[in-house]
C-alpha atoms as one frame of an Amber mdcrd trajectory, in Angstrom:
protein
   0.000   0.000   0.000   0.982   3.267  -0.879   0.899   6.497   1.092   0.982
  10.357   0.241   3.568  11.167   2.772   7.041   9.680   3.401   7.157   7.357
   6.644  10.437   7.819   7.386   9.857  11.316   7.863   6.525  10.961   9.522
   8.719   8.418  12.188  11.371  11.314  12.231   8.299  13.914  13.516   6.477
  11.668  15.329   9.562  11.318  17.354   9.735  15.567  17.438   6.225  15.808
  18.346   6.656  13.030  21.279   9.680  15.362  22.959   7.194  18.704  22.876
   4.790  16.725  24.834   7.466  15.516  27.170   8.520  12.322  26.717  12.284
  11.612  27.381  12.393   9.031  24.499  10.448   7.402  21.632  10.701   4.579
  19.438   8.806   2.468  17.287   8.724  -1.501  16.949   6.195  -4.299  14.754
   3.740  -6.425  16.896   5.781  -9.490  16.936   5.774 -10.672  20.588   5.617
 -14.600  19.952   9.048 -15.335  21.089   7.408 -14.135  24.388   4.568 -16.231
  25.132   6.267 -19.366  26.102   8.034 -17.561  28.999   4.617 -15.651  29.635
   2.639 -18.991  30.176   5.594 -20.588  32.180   5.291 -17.629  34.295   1.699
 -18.126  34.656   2.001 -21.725  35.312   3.837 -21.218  38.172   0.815 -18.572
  39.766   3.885 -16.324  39.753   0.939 -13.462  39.154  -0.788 -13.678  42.893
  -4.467 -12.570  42.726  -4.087 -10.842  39.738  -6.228 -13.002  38.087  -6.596
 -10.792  35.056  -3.044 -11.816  34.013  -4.483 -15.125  33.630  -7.480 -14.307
  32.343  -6.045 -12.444  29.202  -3.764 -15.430  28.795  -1.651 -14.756  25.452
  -3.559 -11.825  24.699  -0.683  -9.485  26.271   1.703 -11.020  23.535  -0.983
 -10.485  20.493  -1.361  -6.178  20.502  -2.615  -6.673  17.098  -5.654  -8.387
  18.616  -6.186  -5.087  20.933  -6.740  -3.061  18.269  -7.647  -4.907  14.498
  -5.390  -3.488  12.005  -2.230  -2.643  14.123   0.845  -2.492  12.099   3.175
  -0.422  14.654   3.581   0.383  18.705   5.155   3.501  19.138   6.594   3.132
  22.747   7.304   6.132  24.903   9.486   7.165  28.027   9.302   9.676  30.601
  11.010   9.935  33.393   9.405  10.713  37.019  12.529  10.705  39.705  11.850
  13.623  41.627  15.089  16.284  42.928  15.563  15.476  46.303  13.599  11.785
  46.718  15.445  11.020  49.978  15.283   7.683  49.601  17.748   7.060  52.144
  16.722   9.808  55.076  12.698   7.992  54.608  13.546   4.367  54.475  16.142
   4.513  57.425  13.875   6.151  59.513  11.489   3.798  60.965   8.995   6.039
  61.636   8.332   7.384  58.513   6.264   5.725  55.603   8.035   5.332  52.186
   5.876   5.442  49.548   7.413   4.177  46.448   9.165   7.810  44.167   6.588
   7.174  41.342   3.416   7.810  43.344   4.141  10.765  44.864   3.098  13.102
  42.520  -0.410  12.670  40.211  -0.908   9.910  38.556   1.555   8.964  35.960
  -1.640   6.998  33.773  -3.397   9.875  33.313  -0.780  12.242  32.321   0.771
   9.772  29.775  -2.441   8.693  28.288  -3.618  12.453  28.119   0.065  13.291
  25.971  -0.446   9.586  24.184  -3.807  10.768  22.948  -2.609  14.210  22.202
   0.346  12.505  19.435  -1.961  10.267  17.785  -4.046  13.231  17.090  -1.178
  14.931  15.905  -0.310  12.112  13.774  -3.783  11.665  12.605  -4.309  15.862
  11.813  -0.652  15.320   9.368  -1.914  12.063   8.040  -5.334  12.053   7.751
  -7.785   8.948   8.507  -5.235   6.916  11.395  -6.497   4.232  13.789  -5.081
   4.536  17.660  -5.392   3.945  20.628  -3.142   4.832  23.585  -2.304   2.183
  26.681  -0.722   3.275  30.034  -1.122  -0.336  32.477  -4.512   0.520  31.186
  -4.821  -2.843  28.672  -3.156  -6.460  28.475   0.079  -5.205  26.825   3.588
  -6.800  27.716   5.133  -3.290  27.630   8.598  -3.913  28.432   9.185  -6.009
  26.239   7.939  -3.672  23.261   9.456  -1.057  25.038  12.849  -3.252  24.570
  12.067  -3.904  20.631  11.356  -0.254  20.027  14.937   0.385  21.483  14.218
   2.190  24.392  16.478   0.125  26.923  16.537  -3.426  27.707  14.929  -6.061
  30.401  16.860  -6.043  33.102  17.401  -8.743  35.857  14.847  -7.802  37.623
  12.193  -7.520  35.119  12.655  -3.608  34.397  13.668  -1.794  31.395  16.735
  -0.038  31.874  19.000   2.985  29.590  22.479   3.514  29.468  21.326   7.236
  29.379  18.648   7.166  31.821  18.590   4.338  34.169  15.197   3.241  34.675
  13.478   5.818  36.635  10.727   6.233  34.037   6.804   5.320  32.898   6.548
   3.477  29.395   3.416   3.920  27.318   2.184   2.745  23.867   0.379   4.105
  21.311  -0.738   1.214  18.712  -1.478   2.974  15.153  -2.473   0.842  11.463
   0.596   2.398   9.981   3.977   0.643   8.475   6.114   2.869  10.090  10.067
   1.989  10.211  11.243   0.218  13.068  13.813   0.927  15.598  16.516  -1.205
  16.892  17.030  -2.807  20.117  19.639  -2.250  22.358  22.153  -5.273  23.495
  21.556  -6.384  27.172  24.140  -4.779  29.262  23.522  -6.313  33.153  26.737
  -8.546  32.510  27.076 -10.559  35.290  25.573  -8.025  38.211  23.538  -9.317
  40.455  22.708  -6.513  42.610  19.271  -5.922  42.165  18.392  -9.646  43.151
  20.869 -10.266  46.161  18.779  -6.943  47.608  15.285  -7.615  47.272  14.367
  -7.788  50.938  11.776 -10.416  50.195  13.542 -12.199  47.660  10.973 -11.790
  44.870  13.174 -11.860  42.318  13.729 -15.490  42.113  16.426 -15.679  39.449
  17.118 -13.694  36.556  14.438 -11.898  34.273  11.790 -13.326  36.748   9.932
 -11.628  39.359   7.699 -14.187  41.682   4.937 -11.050  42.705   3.341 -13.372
  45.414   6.665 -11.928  47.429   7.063  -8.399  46.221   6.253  -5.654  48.275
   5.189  -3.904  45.594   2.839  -6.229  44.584   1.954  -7.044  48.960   1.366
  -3.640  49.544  -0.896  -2.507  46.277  -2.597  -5.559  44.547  -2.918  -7.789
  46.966  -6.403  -7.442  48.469  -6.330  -9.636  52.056  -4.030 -10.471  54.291
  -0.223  -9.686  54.157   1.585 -13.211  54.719   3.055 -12.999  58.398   6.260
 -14.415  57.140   6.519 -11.322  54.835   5.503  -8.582  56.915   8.618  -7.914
  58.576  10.448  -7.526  55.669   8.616  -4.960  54.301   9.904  -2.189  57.086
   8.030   1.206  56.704   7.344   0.532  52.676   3.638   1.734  52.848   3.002
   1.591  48.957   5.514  -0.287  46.875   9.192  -0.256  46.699  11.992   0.968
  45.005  15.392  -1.198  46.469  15.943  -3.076  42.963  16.234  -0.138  41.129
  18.296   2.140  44.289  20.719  -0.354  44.220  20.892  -0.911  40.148  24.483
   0.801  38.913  22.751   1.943  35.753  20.682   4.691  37.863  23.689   6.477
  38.366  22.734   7.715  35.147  19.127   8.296  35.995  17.449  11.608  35.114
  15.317  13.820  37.157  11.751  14.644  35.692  11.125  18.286  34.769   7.308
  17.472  34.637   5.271  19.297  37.118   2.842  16.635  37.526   5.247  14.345
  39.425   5.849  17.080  42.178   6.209  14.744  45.587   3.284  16.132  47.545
   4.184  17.182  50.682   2.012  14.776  52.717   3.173  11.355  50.907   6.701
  12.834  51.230   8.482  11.078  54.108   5.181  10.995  56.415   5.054  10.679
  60.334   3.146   6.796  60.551   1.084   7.619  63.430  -0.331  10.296  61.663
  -0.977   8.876  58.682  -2.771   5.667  60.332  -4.694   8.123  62.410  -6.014
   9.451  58.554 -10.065   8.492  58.578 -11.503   7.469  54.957 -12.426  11.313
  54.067  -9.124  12.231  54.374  -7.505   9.746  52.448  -9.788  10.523  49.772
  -9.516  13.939  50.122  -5.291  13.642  50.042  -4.823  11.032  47.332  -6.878
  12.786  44.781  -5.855  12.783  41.509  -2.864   9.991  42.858  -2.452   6.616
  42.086  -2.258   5.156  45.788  -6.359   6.203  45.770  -7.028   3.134  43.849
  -5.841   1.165  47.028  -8.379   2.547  48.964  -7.998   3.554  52.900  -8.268
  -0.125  54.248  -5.563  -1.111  52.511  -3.598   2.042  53.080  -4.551   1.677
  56.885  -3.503  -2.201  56.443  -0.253  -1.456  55.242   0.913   1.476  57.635
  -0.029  -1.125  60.715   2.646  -2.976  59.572   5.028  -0.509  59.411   3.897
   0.011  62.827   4.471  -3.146  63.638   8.318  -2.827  62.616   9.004   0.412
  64.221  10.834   0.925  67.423   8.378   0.589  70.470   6.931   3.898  71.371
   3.589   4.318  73.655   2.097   6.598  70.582   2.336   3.875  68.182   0.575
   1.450  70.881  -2.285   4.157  71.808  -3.088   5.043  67.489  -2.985   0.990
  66.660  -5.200   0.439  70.046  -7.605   3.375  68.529  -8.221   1.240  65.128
  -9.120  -1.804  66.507 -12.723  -2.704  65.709 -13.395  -1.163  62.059 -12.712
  -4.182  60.199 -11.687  -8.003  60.541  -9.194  -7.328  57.725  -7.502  -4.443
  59.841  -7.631  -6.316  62.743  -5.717  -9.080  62.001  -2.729  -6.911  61.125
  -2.960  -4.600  63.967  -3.043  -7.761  66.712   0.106  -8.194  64.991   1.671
  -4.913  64.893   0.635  -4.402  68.774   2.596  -7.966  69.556   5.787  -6.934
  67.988   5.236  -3.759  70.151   4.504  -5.079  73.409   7.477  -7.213  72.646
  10.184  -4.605  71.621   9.069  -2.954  75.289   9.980  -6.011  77.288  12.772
  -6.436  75.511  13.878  -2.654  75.902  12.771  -3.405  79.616  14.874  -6.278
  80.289  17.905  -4.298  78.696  17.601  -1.463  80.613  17.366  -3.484  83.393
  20.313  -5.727  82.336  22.476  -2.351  82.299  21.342  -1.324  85.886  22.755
  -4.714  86.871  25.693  -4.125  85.241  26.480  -0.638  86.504  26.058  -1.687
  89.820  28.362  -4.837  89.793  30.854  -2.786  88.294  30.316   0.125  91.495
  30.655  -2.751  94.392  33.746  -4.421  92.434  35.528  -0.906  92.108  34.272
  -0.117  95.526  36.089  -3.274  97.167  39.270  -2.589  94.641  39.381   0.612
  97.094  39.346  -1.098 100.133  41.445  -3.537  99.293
């Protein structure tokens, strides 16, 4: 089929009109995702997916984008980046009594801005060409987007499941716009982890369970956002004050050295989510969590799982009698709630007999020490 316009060029523009409405990167790859399914139903096979039963549900369907949208020729796959200046990753998560809420939710939410620009440059695309089918996909679809994001060259799968760029790290959202024209591809880039190992050895719940494979039934990510009951006991201590996902895979990836700061106003850290006091965030009622997450993508938690969550950061802070009087407060609303603050109020009453027993251990060594030197004198 022919076409009144060159498609290299339009690729060249489209890649233009992507940086004016802020993406960091763009690049354009074919459909082709069946080398892909094998490992995507092995994957499944092994419930690796949790209670997201919508993985399963679409089956190969996230390999097929073609089948999303009849006529698809090309996914043009998108980048922008969303680490904030000052994220204080380290200040938040070594301070037990704060709440870390994983960098990319601090500011709005990252699917409506991309879809919103998404839209906007198939509509540019469509206003230079003429009649063009799209449609534009932020997590919104069943869409393996990493690995079209790897085809379309805009970094490559990394050990633990993330795309990552020599230029950028891998602080950044991917989107896809699918469009019914033969546009020219671009070309991967070689896999550069070598033989690091980082990102696995430092998973705190050792989710990812070898290379290239993330089990989510153990990721606090997945433990603290899609999973809708109980926290597995086993797990909760490991997740430390991580309130709403986590970021330790990619702090500790070398490639982020390289990682570049968003200049987009939408992913401003609000204040609030920003290294938050627990107690006063678990002393939040369902009004104002509403009222704060607006416009965020934690809202889609909702408060009893936001409440669920800081009780076991509770749980694995130092004792204090604040923490003890704001979990003691909660008890009641819900069986769900309840479960996890029981839990969070044993591992405080415990911390206090322990801190109890060492002060008094100390006493007991202070005054041995005072007779000893005292009979050294009168010897």
């Amino acid at each position: 089929m022919s076409y009144p316009f060159d498609l290299t060029e339009l690729a060249r523009q489209i890649k233009r009109w992507g940086q004016e409405l802020g993406f960091q990167q763009v690049g354009i790859c074919d459909t082709d995702l069946a080398a892909h399914e094998p490992t995507l139903q092995a994957w499944l096979d092994r419930q690796y997916h949790g209670e997201m039963a919508w993985m399963a549900r679409h089956g190969m369907l996230r390999a097929r984008p073609h089948e999303l949208l009849p006529g698809t020729l090309r996914v043009i796959s998108v980048r922008m980046n969303y680490l904030p200046a000052k994220a204080a990753f380290a200040s938040t998560l070594k301070n037990p009594s704060l709440g870390y809420v994983s960098r990319y939710a601090l500011g709005r939410d990252y699917h409506k801005v991309l879809r919103n620009r998404l839209k906007q440059l198939g509509e540019r695309i469509r206003d230079a060409c003429g009649e063009v089918n799209f449609r534009p996909f932020v997590d919104s679809a069943p869409i393996m987007e990493r690995p079209l994001a790897a085809k379309a060259g805009i970094g490559w799968v990394g050990k633990h499941s993330l795309i990552l760029n020599r230029e950028a790290g891998s602080w950044f959202f991917l989107g896809e716009l699918l469009i019914d024209l033969p546009l020219p591809v671009d070309a991967p880039q070689a896999e550069q982890c070598g033989r690091c190992v980082a990102c696995i050895t430092t998973c705190p719940t050792g989710a990812i369970v070898e290379p290239y494979t993330l089990d989510a039934r153990r990721c606090i990510s997945y433990l603290t956002i899609e999973l809708e009951g109980e926290i597995p006991e086993a797990l909760r201590p490991l997740i430390g004050n991580r309130i709403y996902g986590c970021d330790d895979c990619q702090l500790i990836c070398p490639w982020n050295r390289f990682s570049q700061l968003t200049d987009e106003p939408d992913f401003s850290p609000r204040a609030v989510l920003h290294a938050p006091k627990l107690v006063e965030l678990f002393g939040w009622n369902e009004a104002t969590f509403l009222r704060v997450t607006e416009g965020s993508a934690i809202r889609r938690i909702g408060h009893v799982r936001w409440s669920r969550n800081i009780a076991v950061a509770l749980g694995n802070a130092p004792y204090q009698d604040e923490i003890v009087l704001a979990l003691r407060r909660r008890l009641g609303e819900l069986p769900l709630l309840d479960v996890h603050i029981h839990w969070a109020l044993e591992r405080q009453m415990a911390r206090r007999e322990a801190a109890a027993v060492a002060v008094q251990s100390a006493q007991q060594t202070r005054l041995v020490r005072a007779i000893e030197k005292g009979l050294t004198r009168d010897a």
